[in-house]
N, CA, C and O atoms as CSV, one atom per row, in Angstrom:
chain,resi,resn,atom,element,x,y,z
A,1,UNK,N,N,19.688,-0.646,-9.952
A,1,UNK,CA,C,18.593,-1.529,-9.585
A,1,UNK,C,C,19.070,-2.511,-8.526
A,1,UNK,O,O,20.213,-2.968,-8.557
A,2,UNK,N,N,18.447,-2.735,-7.866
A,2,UNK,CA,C,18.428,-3.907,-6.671
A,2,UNK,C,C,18.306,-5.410,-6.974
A,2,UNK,O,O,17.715,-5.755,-7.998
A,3,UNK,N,N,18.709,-6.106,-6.338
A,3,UNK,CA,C,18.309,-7.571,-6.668
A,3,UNK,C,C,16.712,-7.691,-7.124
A,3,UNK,O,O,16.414,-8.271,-8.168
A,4,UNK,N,N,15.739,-7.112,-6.280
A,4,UNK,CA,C,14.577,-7.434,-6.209
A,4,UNK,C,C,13.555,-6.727,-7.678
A,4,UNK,O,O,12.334,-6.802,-7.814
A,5,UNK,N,N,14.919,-5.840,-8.940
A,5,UNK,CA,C,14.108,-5.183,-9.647
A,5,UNK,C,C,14.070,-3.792,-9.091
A,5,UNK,O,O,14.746,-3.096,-9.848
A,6,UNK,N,N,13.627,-3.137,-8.196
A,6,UNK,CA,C,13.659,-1.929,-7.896
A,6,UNK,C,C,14.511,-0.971,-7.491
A,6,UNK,O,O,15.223,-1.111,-6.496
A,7,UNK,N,N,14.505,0.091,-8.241
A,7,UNK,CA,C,15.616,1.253,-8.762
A,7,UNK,C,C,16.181,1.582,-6.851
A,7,UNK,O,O,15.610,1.078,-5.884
A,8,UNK,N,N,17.056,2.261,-6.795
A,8,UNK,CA,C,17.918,1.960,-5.801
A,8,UNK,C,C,18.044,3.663,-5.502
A,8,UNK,O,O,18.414,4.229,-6.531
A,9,UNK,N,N,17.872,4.425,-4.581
A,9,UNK,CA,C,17.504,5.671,-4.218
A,9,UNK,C,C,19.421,6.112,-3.590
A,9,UNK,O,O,20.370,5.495,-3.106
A,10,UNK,N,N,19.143,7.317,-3.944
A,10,UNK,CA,C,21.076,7.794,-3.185
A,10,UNK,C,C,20.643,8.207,-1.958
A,10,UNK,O,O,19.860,9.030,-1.483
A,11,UNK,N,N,21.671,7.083,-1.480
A,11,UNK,CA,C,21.501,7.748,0.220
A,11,UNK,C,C,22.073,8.765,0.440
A,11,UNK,O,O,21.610,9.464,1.341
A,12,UNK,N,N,22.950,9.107,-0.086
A,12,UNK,CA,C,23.554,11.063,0.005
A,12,UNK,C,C,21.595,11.824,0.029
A,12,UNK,O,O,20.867,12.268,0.917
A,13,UNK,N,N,21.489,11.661,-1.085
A,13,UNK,CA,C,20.023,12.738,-1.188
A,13,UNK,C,C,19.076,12.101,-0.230
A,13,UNK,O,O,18.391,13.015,0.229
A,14,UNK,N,N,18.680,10.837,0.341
A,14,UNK,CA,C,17.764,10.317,0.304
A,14,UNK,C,C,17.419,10.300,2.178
A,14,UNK,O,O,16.398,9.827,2.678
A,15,UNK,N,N,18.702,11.017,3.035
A,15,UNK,CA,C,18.315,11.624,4.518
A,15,UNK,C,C,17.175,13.058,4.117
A,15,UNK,O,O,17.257,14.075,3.428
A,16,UNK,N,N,16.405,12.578,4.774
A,16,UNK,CA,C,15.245,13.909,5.082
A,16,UNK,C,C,16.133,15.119,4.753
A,16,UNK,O,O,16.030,15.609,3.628
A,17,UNK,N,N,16.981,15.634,5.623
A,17,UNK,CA,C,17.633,16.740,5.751
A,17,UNK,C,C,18.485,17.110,4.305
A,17,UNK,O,O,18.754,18.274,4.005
A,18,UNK,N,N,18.837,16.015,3.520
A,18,UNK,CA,C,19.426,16.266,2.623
A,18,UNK,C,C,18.647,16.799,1.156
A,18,UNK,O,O,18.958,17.616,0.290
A,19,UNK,N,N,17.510,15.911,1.362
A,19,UNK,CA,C,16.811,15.622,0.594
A,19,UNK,C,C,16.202,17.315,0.287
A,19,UNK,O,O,16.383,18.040,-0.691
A,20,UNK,N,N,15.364,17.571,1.668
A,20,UNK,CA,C,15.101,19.060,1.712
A,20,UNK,C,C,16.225,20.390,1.101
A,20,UNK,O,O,15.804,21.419,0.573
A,21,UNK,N,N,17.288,20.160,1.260
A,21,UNK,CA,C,18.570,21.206,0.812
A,21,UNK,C,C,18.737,21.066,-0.364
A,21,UNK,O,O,18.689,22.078,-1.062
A,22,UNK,N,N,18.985,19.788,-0.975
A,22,UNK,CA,C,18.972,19.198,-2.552
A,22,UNK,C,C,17.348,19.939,-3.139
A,22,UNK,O,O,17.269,20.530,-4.216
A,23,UNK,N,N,16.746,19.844,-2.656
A,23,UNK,CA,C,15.423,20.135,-3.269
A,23,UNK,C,C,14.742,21.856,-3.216
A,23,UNK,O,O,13.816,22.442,-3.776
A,24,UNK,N,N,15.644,22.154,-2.355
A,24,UNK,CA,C,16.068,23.882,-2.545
A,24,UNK,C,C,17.011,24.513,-3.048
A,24,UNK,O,O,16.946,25.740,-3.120
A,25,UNK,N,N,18.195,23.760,-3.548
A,25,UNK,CA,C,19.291,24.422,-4.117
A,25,UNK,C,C,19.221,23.617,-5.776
A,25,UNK,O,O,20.069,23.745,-6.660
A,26,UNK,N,N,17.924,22.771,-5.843
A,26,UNK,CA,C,18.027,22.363,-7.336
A,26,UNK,C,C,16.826,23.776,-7.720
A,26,UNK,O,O,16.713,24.115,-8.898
A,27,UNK,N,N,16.131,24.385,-6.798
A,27,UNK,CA,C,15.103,25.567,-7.498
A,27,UNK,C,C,16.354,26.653,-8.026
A,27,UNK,O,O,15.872,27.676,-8.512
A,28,UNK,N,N,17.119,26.635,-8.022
A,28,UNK,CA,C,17.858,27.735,-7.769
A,28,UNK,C,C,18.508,26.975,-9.960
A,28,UNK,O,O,18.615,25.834,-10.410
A,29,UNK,N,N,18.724,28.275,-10.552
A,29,UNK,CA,C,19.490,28.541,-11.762
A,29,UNK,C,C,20.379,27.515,-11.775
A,29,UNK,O,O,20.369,27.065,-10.629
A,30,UNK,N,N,21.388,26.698,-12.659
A,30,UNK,CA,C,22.441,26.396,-12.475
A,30,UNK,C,C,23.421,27.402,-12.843
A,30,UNK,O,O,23.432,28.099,-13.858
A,31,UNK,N,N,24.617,27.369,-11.431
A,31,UNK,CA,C,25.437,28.651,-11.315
A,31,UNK,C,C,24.887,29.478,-10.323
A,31,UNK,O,O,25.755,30.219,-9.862
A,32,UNK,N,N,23.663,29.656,-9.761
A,32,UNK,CA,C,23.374,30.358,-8.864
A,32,UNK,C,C,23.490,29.857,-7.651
A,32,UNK,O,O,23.529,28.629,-7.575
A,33,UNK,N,N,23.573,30.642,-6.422
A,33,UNK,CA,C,24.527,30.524,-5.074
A,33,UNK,C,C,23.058,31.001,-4.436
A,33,UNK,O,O,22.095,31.487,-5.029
A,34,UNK,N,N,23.219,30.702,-3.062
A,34,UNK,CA,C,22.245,30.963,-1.742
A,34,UNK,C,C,23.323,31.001,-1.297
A,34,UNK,O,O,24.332,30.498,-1.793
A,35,UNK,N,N,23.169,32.078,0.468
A,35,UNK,CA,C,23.530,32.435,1.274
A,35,UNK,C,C,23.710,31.159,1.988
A,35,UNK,O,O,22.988,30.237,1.609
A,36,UNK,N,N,24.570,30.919,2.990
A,36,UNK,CA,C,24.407,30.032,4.169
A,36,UNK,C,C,23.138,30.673,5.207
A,36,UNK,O,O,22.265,29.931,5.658
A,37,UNK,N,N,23.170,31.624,5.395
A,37,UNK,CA,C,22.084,32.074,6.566
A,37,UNK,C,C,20.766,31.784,5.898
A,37,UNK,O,O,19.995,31.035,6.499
A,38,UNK,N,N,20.374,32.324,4.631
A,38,UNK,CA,C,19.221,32.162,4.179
A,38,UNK,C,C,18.835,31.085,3.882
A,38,UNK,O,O,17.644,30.824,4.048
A,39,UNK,N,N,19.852,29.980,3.273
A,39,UNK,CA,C,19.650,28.293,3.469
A,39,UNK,C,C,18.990,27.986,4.438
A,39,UNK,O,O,17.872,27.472,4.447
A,40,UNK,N,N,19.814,28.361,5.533
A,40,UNK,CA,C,19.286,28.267,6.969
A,40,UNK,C,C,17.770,28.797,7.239
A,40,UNK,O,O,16.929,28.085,7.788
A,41,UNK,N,N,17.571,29.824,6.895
A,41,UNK,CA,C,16.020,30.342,6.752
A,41,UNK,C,C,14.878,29.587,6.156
A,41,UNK,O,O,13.819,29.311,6.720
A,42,UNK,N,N,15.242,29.288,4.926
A,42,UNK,CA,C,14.186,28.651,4.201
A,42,UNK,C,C,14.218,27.324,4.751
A,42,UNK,O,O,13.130,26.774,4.582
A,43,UNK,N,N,14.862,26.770,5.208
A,43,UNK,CA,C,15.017,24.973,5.640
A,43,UNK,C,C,14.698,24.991,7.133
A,43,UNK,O,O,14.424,23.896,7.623
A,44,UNK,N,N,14.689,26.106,7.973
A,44,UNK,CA,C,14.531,26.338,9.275
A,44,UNK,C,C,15.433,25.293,10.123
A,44,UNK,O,O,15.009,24.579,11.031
A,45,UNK,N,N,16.569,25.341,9.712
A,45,UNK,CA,C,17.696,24.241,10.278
A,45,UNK,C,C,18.634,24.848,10.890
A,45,UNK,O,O,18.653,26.054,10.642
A,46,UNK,N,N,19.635,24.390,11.783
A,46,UNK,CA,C,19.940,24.862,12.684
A,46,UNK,C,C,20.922,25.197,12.512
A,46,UNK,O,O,21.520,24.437,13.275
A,47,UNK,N,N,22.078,26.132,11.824
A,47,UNK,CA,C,23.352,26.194,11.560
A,47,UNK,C,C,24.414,24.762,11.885
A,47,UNK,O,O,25.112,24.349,10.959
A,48,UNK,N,N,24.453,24.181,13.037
A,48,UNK,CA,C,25.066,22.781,12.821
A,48,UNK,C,C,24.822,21.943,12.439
A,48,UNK,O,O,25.765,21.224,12.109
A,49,UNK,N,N,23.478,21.450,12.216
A,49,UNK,CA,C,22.698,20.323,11.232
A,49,UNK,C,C,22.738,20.852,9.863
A,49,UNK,O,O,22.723,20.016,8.960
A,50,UNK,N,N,22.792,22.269,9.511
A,50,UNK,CA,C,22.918,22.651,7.911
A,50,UNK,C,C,24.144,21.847,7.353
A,50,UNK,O,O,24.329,21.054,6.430
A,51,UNK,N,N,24.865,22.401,8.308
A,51,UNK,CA,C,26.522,22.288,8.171
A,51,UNK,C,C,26.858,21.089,8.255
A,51,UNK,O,O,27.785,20.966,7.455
A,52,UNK,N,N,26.619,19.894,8.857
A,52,UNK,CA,C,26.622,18.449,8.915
A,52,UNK,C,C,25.998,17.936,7.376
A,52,UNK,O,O,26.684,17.220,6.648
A,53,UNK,N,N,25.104,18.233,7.120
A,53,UNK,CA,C,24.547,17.799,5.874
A,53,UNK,C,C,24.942,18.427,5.094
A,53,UNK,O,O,25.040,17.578,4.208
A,54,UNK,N,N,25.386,19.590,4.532
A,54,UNK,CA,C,25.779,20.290,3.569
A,54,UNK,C,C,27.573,19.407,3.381
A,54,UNK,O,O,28.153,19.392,2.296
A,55,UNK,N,N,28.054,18.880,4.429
A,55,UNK,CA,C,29.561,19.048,4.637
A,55,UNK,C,C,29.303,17.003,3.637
A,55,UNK,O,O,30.070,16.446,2.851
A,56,UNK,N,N,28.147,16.593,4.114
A,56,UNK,CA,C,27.758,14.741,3.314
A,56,UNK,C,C,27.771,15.195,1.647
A,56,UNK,O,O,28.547,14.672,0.847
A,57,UNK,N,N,26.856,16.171,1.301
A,57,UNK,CA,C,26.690,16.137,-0.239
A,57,UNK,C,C,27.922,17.028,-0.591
A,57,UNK,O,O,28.378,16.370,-1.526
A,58,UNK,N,N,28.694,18.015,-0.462
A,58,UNK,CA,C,30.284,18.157,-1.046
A,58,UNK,C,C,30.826,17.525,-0.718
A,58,UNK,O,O,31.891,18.104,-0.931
A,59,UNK,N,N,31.214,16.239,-0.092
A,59,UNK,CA,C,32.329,15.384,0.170
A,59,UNK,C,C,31.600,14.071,-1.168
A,59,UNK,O,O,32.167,13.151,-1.758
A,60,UNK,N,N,30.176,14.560,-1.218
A,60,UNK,CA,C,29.652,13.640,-2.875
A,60,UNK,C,C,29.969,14.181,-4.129
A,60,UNK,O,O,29.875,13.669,-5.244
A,61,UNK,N,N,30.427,15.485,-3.724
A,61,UNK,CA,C,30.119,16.247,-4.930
A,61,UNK,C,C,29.604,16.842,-5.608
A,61,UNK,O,O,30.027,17.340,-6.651
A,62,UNK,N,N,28.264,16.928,-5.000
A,62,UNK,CA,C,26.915,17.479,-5.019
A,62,UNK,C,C,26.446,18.764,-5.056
A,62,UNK,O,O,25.624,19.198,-5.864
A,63,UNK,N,N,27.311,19.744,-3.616
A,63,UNK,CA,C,27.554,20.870,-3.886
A,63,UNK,C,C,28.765,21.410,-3.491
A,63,UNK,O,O,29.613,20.820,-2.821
A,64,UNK,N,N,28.857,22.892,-4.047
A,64,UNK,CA,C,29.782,23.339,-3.654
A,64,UNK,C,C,29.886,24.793,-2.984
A,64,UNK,O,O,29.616,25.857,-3.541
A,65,UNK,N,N,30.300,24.623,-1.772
A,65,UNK,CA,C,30.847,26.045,-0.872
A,65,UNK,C,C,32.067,26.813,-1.020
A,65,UNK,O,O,33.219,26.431,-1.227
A,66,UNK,N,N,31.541,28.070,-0.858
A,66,UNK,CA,C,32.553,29.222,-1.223
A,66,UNK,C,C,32.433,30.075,-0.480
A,66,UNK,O,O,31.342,30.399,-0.011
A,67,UNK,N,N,33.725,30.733,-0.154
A,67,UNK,CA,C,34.200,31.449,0.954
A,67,UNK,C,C,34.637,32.973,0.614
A,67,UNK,O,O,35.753,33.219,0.156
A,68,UNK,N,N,33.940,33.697,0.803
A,68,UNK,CA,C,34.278,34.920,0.016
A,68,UNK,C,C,33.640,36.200,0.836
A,68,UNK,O,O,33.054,35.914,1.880
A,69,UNK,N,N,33.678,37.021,0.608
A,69,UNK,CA,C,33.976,38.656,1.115
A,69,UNK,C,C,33.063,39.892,0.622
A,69,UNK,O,O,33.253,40.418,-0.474
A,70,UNK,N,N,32.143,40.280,1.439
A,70,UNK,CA,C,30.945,40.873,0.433
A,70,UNK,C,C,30.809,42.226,1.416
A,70,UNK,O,O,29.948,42.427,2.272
A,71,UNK,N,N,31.600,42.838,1.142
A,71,UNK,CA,C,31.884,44.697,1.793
A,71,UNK,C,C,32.496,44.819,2.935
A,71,UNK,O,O,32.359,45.774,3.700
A,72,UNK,N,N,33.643,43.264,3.217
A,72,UNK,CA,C,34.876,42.948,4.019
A,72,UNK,C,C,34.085,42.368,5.405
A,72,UNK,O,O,34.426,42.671,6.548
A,73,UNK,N,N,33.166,41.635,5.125
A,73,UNK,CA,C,31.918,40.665,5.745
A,73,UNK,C,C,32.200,39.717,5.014
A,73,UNK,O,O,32.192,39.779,3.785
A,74,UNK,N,N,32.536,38.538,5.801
A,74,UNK,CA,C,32.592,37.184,5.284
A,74,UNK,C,C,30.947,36.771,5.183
A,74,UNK,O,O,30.024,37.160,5.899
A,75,UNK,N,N,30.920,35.700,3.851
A,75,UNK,CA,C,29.592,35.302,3.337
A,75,UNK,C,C,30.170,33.805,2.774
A,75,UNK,O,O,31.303,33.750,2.297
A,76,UNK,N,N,29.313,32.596,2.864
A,76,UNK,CA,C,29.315,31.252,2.593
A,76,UNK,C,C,28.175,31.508,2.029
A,76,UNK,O,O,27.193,32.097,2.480
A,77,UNK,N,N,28.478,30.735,0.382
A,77,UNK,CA,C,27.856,30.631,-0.319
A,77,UNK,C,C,27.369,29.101,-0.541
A,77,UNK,O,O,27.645,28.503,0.499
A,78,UNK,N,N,26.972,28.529,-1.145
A,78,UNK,CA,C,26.198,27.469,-1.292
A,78,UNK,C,C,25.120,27.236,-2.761
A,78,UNK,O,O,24.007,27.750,-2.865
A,79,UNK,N,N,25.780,26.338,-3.814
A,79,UNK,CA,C,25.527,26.182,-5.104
A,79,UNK,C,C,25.388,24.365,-4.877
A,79,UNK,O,O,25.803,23.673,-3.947
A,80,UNK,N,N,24.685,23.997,-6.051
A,80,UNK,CA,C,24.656,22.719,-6.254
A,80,UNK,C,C,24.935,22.399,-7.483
A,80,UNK,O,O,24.411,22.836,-8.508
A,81,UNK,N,N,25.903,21.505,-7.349
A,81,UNK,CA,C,27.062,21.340,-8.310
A,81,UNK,C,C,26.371,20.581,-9.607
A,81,UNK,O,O,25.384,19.907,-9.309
A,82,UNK,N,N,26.721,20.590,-10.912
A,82,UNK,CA,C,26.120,19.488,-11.977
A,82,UNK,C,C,26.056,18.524,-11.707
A,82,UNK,O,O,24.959,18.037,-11.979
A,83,UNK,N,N,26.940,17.678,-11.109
A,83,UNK,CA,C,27.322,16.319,-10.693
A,83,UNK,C,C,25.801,16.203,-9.477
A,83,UNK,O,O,25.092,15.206,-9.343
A,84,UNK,N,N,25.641,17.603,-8.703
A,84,UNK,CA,C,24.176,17.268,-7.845
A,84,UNK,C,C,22.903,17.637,-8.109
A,84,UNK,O,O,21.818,17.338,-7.609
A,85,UNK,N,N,23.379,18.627,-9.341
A,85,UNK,CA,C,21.765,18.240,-10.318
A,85,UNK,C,C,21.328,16.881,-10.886
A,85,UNK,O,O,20.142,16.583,-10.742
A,86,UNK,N,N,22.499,15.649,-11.784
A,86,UNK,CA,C,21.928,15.078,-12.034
A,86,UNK,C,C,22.033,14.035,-11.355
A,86,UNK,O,O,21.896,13.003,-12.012
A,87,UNK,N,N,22.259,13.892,-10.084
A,87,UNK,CA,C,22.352,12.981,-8.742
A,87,UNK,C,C,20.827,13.670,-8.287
A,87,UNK,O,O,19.853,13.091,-8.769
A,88,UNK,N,N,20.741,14.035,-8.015
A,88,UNK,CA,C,18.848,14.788,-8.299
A,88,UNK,C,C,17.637,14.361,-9.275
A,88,UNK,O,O,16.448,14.071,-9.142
A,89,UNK,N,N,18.507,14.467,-10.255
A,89,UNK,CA,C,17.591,14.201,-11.245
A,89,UNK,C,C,17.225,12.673,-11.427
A,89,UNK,O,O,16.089,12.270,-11.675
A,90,UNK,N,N,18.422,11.824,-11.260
A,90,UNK,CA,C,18.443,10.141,-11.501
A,90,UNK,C,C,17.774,9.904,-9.758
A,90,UNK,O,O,17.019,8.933,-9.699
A,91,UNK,N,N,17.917,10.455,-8.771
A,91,UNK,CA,C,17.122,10.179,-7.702
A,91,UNK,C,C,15.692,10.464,-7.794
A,91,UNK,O,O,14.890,9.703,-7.252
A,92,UNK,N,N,15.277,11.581,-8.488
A,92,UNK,CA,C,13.727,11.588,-8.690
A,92,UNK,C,C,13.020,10.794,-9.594
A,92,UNK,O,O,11.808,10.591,-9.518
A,93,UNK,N,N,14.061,10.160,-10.790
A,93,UNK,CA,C,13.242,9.252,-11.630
A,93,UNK,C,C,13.293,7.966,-10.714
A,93,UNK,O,O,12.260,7.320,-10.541
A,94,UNK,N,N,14.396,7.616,-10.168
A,94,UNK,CA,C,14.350,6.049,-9.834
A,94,UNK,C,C,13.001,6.477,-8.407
A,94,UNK,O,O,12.447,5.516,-7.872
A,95,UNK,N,N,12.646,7.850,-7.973
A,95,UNK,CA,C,11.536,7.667,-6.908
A,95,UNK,C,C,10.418,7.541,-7.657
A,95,UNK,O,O,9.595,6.791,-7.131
A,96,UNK,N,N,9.899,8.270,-9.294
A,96,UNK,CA,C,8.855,7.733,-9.526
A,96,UNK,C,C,8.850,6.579,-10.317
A,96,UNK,O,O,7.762,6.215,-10.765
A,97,UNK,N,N,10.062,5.802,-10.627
A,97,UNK,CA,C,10.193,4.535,-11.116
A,97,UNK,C,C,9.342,3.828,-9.913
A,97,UNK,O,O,8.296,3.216,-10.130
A,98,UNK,N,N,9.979,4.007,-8.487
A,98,UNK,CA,C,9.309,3.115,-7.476
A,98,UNK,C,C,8.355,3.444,-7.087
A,98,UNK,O,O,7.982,2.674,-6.202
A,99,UNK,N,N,7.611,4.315,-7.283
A,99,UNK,CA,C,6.034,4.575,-7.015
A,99,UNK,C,C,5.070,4.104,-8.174
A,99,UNK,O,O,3.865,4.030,-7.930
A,100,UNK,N,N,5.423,3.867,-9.092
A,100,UNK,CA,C,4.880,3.626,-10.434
A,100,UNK,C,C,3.689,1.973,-9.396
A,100,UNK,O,O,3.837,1.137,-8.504
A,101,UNK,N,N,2.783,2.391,-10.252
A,101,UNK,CA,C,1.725,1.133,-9.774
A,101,UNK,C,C,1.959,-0.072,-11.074
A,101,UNK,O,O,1.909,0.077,-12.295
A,102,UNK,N,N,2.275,-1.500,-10.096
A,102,UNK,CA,C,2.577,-2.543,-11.335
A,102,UNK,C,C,1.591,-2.551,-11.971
A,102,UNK,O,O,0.657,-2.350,-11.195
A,103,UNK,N,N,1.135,-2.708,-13.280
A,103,UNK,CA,C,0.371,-3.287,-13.807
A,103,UNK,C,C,-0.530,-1.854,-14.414
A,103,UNK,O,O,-1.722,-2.050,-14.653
A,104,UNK,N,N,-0.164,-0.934,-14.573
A,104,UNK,CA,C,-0.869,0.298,-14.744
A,104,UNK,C,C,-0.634,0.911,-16.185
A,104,UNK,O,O,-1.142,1.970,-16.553
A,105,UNK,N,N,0.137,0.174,-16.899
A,105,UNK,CA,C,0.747,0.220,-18.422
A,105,UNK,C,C,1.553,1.587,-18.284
A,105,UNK,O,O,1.381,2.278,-19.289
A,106,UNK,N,N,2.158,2.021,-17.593
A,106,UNK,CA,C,3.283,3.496,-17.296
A,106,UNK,C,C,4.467,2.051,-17.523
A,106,UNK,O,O,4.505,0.867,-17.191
A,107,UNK,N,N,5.384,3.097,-18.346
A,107,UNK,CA,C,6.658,2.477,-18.249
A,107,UNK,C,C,7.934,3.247,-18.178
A,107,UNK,O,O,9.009,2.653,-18.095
């Protein structure tokens, strides 16, 4: 919470760009992996802006990349880590904590 009372948003998740990747790799199973290219597909982002933002939330912890070999074709994988599910999860309550209308008896 903030001085002013209101819940305090993660700026890791809380860039547009991040926000969008976090919010496609939390649809995904926990334990389940996306492609780097197809990341790239569904987010319509540009391989160096993926990679800039993907490189902010694993240096959080958020997710994690893997480097591995799929019929001697390199493939980057891309999972979101527990630690960035519930860095997800405490970012979506403190967003409808702050949308909540005062005085509306929601608590």
């Amino acid at each position: 919470m903030s001085e002013d009372g209101l819940p305090q948003l993660d700026p890791v998740i809380h860039a547009q760009a991040r926000l969008r990747v976090t919010v496609a790799l939390s649809s995904l199973g926990p334990g389940d992996r996306i492609t780097f290219p197809r990341l790239q597909q569904l987010l319509d982002m540009t391989p160096g802006n993926l990679s800039t933002h993907l490189r902010k939330l694993e240096d959080a912890g958020y997710v994690e990349i893997t480097k591995a070999f799929e019929h001697r074709t390199p493939v980057t994988l891309v999972e979101l880590t527990t630690r960035g599910r519930a860095a997800f999860e405490d970012y979506t309550k403190a967003l409808h904590r702050l949308l909540e209308v005062p005085g509306d008896g929601r608590a």
